[in-house]
N, C-alpha and C positions, 0 to 999 in steps of 0.2 A: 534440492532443499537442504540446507545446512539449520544443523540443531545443534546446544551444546552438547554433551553427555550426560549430563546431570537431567535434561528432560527430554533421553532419547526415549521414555516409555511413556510420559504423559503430553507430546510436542501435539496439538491440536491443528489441523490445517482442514480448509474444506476440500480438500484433495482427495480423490476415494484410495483406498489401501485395495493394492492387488495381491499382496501374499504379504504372510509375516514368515519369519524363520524361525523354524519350531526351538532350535537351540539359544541364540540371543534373541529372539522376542526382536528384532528390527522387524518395521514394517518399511516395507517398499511400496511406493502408489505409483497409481498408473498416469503412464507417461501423458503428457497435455502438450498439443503444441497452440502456445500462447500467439494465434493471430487474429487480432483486434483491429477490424478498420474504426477509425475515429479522427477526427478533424485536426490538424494540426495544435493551434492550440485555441482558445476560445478570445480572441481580439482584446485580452487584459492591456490595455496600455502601461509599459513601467523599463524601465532601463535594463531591464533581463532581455538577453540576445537569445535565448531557451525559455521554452516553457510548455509542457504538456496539456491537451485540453481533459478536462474534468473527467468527459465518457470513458478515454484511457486510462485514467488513474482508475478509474471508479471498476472498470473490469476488471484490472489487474488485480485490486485491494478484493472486489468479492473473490476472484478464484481462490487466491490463499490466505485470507485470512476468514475464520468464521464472526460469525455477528458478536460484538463486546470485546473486539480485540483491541488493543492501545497500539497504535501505528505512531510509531516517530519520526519525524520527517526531519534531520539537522540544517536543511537548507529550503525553508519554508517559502522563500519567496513569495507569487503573488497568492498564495493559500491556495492552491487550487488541493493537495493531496487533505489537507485539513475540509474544505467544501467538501468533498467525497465522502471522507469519514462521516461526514455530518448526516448526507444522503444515505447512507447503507448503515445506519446504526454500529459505525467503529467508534473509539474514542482518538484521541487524536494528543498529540506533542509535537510542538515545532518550537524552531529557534532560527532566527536571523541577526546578522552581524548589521545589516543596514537599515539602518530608521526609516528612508523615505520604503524601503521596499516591506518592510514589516507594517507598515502605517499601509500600503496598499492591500496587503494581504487581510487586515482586522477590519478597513473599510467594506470587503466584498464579505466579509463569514456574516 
């Protein structure tokens, strides 16, 4: 988990804390190993060769982020990490460079 410095003491994650250090105040959480079975991706038709299905984002985003977090996505494609947010009460930012692929992502939210 990478935080800046400036919110190594207020960085919120739904991760649980296994020890802090009594001298710097860092908390250390306990290790997760992140294996998620979930479907490749969910049959979106759109000229992306990539694309993850919703259940994978949507686990990923609940383990570390808690509920009201603003998740930015720079490469929004067919919206699938914006849908998730949508399901789990995140907020959500995206951006796409390509019309026809941003016009399929606003079609499915």
């Amino acid at each position: 988990m990478i935080v800046k410095k400036e919110h190594l003491h207020d960085f919120i994650t739904n991760k649980k804390i296994s020890k802090v250090n009594k001298d710097t105040k860092q908390k250390f959480y306990k290790n997760y190993t992140n294996l998620i079975e979930a479907k490749n991706n969910d049959g979106v038709k759109s000229k992306l060769k990539a694309s993850f299905s919703e259940h994978f984002v949507t686990n990923l985003i609940d383990i570390y982020f808690p509920e009201e977090s603003v998740i930015y996505d720079p490469f929004i494609g067919v919206g699938t990490t914006a849908r998730s947010c949508k399901k789990i009460n995140r907020y959500y930012i995206g951006s796409e460079l390509d019309t026809d692929i941003y016009n399929t992502a606003i079609s499915l939210l």
